[in-house]
KOLDRENTOR-617051 format. One record per residue: x, y, z of N, C-alpha, C, O in turn. Coordinates in steps of 0.2 Angstrom, whole numbers, padded with zeros to 4 digits, always signed. Last residue first. Layout:
XYZXYZXYZXYZ ...
# end
This chain:
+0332+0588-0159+0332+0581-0158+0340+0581-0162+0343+0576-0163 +0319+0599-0160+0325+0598-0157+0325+0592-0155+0321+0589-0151 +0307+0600-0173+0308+0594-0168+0316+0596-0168+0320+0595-0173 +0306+0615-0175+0300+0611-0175+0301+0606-0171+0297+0605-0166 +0317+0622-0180+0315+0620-0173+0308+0618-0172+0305+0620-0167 +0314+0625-0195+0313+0632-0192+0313+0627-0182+0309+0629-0177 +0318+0612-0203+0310+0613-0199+0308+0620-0196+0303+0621-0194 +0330+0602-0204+0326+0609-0207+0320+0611-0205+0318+0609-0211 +0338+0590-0196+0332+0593-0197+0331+0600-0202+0337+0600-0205 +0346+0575-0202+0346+0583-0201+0339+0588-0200+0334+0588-0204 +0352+0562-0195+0344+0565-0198+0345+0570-0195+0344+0572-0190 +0364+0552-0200+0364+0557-0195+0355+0559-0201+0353+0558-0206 +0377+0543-0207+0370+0543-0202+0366+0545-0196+0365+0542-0191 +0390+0555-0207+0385+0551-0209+0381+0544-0203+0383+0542-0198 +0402+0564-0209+0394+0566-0209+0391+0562-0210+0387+0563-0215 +0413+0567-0216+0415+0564-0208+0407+0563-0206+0406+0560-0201 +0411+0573-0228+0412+0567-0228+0413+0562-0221+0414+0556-0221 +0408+0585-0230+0400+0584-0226+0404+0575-0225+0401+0571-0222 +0414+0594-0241+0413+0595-0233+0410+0593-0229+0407+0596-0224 +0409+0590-0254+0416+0587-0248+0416+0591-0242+0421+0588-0238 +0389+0587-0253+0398+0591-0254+0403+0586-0251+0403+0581-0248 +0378+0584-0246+0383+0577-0253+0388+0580-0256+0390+0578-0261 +0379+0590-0237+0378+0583-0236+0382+0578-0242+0385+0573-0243 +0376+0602-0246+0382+0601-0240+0380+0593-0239+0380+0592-0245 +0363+0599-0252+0369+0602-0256+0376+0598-0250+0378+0593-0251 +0354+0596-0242+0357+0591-0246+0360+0593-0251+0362+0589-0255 +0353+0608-0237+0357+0605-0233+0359+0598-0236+0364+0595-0234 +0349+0617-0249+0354+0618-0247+0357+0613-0240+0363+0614-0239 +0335+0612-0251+0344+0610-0254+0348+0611-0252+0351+0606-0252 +0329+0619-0240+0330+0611-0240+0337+0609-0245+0342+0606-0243 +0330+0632-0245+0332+0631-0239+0336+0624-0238+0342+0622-0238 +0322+0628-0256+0329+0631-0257+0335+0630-0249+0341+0628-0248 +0310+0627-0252+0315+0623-0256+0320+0622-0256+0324+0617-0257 +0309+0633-0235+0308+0636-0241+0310+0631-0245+0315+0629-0242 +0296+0635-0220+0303+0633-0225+0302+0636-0231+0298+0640-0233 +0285+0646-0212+0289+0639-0218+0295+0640-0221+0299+0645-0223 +0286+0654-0197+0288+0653-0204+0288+0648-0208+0294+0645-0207 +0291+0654-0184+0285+0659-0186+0285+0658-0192+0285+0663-0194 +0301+0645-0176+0304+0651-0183+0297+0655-0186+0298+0660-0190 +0295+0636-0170+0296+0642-0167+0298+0648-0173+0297+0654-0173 +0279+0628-0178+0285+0631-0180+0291+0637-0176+0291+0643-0179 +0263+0629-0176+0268+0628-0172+0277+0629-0171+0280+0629-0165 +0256+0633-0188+0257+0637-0184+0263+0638-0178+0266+0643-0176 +0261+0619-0196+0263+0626-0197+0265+0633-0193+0270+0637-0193 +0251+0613-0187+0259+0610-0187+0263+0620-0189+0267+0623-0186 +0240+0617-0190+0242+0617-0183+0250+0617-0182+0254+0621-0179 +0238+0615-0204+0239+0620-0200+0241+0623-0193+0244+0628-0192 +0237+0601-0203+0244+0603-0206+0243+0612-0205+0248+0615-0205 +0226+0598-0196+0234+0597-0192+0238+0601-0195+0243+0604-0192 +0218+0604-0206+0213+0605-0198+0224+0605-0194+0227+0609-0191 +0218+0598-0215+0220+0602-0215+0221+0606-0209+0226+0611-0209 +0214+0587-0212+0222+0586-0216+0222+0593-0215+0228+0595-0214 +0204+0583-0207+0208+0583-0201+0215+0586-0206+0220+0586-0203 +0195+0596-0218+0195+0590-0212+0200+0591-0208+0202+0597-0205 +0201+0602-0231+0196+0602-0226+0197+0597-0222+0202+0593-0223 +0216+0609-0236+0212+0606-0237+0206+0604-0233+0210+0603-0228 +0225+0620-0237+0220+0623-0239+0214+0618-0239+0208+0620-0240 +0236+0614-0233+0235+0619-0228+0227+0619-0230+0223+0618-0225 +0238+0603-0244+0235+0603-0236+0234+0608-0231+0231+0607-0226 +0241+0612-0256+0236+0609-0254+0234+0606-0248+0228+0606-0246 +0254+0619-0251+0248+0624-0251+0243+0620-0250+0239+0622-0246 +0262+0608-0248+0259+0609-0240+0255+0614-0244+0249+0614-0241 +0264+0605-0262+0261+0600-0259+0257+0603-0252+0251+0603-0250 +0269+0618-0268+0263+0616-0270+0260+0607-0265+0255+0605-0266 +0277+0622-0252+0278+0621-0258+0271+0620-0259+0267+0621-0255 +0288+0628-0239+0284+0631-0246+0283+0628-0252+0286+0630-0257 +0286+0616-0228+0292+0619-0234+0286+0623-0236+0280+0621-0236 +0285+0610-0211+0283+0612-0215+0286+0618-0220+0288+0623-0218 +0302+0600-0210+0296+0602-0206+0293+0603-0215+0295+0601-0220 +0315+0589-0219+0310+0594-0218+0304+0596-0214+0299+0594-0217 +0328+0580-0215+0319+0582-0212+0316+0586-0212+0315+0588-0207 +0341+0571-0224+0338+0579-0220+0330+0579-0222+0327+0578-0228 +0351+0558-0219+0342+0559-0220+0342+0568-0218+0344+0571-0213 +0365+0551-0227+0362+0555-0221+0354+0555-0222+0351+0553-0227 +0379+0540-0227+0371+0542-0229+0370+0545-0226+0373+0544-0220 +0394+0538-0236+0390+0540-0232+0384+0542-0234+0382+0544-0239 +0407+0529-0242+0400+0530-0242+0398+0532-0237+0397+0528-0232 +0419+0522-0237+0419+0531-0238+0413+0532-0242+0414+0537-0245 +0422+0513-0231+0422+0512-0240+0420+0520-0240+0418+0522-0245 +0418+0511-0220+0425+0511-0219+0426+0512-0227+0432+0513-0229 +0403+0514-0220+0408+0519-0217+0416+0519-0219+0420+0523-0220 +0394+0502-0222+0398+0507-0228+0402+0512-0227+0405+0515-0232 +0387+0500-0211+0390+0495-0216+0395+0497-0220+0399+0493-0221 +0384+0512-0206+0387+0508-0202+0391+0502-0206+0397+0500-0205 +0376+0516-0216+0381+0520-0215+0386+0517-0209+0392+0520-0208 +0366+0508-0216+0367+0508-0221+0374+0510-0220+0378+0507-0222 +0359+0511-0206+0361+0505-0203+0367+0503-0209+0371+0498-0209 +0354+0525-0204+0363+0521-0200+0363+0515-0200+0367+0513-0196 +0343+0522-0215+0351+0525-0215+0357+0524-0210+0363+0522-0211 +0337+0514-0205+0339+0514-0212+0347+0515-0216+0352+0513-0218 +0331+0524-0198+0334+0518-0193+0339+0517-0202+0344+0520-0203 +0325+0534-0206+0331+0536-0202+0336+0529-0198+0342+0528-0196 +0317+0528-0212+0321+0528-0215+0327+0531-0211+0333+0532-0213 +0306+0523-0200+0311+0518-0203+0316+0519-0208+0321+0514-0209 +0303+0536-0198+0307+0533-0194+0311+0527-0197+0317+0525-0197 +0294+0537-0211+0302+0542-0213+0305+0540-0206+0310+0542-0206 +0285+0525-0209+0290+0527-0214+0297+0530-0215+0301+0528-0219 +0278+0532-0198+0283+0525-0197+0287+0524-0204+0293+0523-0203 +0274+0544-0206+0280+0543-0200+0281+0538-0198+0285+0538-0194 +0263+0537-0214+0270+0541-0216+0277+0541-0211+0283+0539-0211 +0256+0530-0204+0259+0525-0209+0266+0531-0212+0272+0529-0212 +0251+0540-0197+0255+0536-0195+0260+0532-0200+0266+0530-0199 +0243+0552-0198+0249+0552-0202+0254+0545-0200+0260+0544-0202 +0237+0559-0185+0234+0556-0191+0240+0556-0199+0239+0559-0205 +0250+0567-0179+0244+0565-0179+0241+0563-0186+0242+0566-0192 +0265+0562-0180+0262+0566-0183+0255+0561-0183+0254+0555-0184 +0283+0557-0175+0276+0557-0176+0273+0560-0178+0276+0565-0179 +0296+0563-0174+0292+0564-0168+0285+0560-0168+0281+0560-0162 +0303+0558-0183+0305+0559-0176+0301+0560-0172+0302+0558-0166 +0297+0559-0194+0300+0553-0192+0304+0552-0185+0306+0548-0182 +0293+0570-0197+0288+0566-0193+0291+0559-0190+0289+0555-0185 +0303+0577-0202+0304+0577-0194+0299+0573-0193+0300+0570-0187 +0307+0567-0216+0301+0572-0213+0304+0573-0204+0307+0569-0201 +0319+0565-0228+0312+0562-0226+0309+0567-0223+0308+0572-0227 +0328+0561-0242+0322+0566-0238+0319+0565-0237+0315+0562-0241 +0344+0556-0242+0336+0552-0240+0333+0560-0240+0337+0565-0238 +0359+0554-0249+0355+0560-0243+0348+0558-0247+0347+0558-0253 +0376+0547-0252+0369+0546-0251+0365+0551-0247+0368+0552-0241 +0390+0548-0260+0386+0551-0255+0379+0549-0255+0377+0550-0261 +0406+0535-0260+0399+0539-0261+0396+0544-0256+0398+0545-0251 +0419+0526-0268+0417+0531-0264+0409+0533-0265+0407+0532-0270 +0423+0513-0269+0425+0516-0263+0424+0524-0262+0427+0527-0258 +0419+0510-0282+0422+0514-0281+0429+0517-0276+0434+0519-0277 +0412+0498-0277+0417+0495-0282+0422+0503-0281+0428+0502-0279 +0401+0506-0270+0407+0499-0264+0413+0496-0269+0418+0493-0267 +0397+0511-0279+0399+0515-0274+0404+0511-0271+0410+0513-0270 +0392+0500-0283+0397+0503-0290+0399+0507-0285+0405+0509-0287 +0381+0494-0277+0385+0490-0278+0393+0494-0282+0398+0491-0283 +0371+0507-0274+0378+0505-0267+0383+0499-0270+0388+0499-0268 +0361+0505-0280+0368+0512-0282+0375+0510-0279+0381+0510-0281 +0352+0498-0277+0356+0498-0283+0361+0502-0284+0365+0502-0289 +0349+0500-0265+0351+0494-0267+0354+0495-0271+0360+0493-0271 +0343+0514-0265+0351+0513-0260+0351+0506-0266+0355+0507-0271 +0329+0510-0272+0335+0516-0275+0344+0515-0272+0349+0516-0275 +0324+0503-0263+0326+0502-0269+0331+0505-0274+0335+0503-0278 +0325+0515-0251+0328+0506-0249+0330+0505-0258+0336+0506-0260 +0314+0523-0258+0323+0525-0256+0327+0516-0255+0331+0513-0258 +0303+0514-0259+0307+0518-0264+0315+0519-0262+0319+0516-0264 +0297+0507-0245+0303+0504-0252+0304+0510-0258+0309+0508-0261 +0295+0523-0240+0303+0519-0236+0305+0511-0242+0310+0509-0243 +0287+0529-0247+0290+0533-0242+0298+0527-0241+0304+0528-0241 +0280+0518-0255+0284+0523-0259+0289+0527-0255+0294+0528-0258 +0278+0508-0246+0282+0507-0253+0284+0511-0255+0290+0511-0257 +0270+0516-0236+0277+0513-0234+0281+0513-0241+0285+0516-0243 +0258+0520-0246+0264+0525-0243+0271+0522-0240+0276+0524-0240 +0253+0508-0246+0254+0510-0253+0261+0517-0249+0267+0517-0251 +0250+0502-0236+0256+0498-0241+0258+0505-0244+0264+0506-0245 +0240+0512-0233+0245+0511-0228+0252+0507-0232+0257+0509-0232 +0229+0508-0240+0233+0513-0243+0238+0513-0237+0243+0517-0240 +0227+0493-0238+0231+0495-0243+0234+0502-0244+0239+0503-0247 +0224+0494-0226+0229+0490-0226+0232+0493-0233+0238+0494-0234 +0214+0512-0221+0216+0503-0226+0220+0500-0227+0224+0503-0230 +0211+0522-0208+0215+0518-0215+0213+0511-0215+0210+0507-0212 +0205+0523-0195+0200+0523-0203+0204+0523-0208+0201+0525-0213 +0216+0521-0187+0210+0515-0186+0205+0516-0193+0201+0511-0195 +0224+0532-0188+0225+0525-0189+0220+0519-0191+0221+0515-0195 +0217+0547-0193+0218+0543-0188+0220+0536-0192+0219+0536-0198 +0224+0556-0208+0217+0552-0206+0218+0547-0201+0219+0541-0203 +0225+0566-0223+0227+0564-0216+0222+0559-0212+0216+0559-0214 +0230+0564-0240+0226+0568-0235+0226+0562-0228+0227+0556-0229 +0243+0560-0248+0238+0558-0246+0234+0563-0241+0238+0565-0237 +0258+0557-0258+0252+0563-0257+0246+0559-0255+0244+0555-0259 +0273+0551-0254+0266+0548-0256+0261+0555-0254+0261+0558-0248 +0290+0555-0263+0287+0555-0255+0279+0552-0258+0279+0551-0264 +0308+0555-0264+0301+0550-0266+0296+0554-0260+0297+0555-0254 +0319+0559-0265+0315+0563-0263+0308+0561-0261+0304+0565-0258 +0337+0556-0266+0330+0551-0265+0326+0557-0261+0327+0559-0256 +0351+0556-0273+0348+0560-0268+0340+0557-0269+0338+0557-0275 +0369+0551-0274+0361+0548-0275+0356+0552-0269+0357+0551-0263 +0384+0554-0281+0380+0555-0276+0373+0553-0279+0371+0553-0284 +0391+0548-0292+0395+0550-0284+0391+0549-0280+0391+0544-0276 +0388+0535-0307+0386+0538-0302+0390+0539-0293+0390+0535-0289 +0393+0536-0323+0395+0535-0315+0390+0538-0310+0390+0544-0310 +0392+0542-0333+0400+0541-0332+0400+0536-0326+0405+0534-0323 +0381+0547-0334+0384+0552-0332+0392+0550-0331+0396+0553-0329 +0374+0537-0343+0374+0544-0347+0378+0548-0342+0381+0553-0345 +0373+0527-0337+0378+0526-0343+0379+0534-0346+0384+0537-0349 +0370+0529-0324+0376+0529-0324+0381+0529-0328+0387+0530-0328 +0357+0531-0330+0359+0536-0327+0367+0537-0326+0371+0542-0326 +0354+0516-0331+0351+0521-0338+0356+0528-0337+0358+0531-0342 +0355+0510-0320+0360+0508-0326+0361+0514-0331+0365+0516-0335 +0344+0518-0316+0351+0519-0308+0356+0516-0315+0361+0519-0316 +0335+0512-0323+0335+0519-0321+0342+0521-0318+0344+0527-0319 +0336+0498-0317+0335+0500-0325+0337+0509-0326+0339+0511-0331 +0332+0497-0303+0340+0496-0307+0338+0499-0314+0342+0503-0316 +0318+0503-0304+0325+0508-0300+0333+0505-0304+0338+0509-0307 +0313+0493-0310+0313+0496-0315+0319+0502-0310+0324+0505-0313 +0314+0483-0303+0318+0481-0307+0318+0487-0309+0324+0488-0311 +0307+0488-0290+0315+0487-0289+0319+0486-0295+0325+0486-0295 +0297+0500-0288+0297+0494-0294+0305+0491-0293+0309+0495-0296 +0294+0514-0283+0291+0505-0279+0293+0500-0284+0290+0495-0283 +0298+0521-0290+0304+0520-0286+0299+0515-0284+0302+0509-0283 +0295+0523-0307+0291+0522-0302+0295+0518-0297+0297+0513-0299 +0300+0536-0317+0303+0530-0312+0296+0529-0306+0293+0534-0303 +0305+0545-0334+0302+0543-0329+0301+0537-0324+0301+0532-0327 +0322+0552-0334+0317+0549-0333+0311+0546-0330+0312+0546-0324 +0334+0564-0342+0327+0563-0337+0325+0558-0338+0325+0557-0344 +0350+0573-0338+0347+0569-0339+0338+0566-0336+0337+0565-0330 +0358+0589-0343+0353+0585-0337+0349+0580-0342+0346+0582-0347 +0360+0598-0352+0366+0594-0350+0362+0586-0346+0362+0580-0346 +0352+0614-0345+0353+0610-0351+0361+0604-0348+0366+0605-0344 +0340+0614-0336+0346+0611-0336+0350+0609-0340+0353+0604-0339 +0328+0619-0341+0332+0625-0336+0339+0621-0336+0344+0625-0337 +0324+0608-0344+0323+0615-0354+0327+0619-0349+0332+0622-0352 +0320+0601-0334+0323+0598-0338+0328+0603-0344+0333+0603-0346 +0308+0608-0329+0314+0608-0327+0319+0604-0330+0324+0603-0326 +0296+0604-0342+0301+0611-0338+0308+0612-0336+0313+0616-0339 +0298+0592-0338+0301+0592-0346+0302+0601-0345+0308+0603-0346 +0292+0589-0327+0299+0588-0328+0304+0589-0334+0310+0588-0335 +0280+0596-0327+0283+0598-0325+0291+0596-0324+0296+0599-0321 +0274+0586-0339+0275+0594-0340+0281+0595-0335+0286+0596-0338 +0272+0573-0331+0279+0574-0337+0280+0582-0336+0284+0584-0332 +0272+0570-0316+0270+0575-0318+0276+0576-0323+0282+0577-0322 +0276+0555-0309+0272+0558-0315+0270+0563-0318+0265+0563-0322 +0288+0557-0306+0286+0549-0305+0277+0550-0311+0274+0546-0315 +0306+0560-0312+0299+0559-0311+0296+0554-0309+0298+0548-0309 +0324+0559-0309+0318+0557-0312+0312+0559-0309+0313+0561-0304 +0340+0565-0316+0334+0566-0312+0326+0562-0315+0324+0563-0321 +0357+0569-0317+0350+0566-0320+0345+0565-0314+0347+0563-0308 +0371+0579-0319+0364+0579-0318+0361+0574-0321+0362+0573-0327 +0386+0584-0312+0383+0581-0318+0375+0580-0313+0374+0579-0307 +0386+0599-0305+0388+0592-0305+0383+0589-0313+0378+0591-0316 +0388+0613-0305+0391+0611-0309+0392+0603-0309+0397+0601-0313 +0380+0621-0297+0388+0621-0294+0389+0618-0298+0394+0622-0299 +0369+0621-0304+0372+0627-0303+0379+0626-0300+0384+0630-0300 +0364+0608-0299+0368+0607-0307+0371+0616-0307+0375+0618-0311 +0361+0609-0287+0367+0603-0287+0369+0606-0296+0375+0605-0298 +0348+0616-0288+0356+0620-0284+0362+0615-0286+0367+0618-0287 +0342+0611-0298+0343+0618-0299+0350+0619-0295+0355+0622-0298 +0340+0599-0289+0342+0598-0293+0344+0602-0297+0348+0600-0301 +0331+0604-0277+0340+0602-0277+0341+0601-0281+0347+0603-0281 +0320+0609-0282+0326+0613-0281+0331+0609-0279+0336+0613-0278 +0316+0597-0287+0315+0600-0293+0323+0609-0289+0327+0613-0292 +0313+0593-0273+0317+0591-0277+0321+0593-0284+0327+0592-0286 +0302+0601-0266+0309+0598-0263+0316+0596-0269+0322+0598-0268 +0293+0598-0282+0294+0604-0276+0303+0605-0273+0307+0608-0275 +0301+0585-0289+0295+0588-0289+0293+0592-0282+0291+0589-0277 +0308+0573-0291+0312+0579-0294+0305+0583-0295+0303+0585-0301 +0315+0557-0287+0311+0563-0286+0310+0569-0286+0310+0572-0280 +0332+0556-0287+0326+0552-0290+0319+0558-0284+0320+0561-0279 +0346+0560-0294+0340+0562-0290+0334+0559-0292+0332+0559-0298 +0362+0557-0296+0356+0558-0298+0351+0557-0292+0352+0553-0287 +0378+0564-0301+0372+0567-0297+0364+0562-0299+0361+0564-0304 +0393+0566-0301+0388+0564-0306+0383+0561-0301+0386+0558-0296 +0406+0582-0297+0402+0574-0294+0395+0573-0298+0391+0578-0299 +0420+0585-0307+0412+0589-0302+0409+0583-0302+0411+0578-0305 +0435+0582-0300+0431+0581-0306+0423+0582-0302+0422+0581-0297 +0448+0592-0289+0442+0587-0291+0436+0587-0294+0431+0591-0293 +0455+0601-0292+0456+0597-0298+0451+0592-0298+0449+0589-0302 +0460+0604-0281+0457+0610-0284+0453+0605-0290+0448+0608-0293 +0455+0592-0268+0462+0595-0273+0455+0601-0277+0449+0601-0277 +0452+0588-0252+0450+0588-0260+0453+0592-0263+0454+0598-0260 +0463+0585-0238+0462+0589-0241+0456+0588-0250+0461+0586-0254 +0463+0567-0234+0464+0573-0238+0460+0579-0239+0454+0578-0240 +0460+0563-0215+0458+0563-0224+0460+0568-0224+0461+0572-0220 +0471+0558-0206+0468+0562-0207+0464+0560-0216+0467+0557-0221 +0478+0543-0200+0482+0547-0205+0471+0551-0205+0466+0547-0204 +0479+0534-0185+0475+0534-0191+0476+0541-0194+0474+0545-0191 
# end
């Protein structure tokens, strides 16, 4: 079996869209459009802050998307591929803000509510990109999920069955899609610097009470950083990452060796 090519000096900058574009996200989308890829990116509700980061990109395309809605993801995924020519790569950030809480004092519903956004968001989002990637023969797909999905996370179950389901997920995607030169990867962030972990660190109870814990326990003595996290969803959905797929990258400072 013949080696892959070398990528030529000449290869066309790759059309990029990022569906959740807030903390984690908001800096991949600064790092992927500073090398020069085509841009579009969505919200889920903070207009201000994407009309922001939107005034930083010029070129970059914006919408608002509720990733649990599977018509409105195609609608968004068609809306994105007319403005960029196409879509290479799809980077899925979705995550659900909730404070912390044993198992047995959730709700069926709010437990829906985060599987939907944590693991049907990205599912929703893959369906629809994967048809024009498989016409291509070429893509990048990179999930962010959480090390929780490896390891678990006290009072957090519905999320970490969520970010495990999208690890099972992704290889099952990149299993199907390997010989067509799509790959998916998941990078897991521990705890990041951002406006989501300030408000848990800060918040009372058991949310705050773990997400401190967690923090503390970090062998790197440190939170991550946005930037950090980019950068391994920059390489994942580079050409140097094309032998790379179905794989969950940690970022975490050694949080979860695995």
């Amino acid at each position: 079996m013949p080696n892959a090519p070398a990528p030529s000096a000449g290869t066309p900058a790759p059309r990029v869209l990022v569906i959740g574009a807030g903390g984690i996200g908001a800096e991949v989308c600064r790092g992927l459009a500073a090398s020069g890829a085509g841009l579009f990116f969505t919200y889920h509700a903070n207009r201000e802050a994407a009309a922001g980061l939107a005034a930083g990109l010029p070129g970059a395309g914006c919408a608002r998307l509720d990733a649990t809605d599977p018509d409105a993801v195609a609608e968004v995924v068609a809306q994105a591929a007319a403005a960029l020519g196409g879509i290479d790569v799809l980077v899925v950030t979705a995550g659900h803000r909730h404070g912390l809480e044993t198992f047995e004092r959730t709700t069926p519903a709010g437990t829906g509510a985060v599987l939907a956004t944590e693991l049907g968001g990205p599912m929703n989002a893959v369906r629809a990109v994967l048809p024009s990637m498989q016409a291509a023969g070429f893509g990048r797909i990179v999930l962010v999920g959480s090390d929780s999905g490896k390891t678990g996370s006290f009072g957090d179950a519905a999320s970490s069955a969520a970010r495990g389901g999208l690890i099972a997920f992704a290889k099952s995607i990149a299993r199907e899609n390997a010989a067509a030169d799509i790959t998916i990867n998941v990078v897991c962030p521990g705890p990041t610097d951002t406006e989501l972990l300030a408000g848990l660190t800060s918040a009372d109870g058991l949310t705050g009470k773990v997400m401190n814990t967690i923090v503390r326990a970090v062998p790197k003595r440190r939170t991550g950083t946005a930037a950090e996290v980019a950068a391994a969803v920059a390489f994942l959905a580079g050409a140097g990452a094309g032998f790379i797929t179905g794989q969950a990258v940690s970022v975490s400072g050694g949080l979860a060796m695995q």
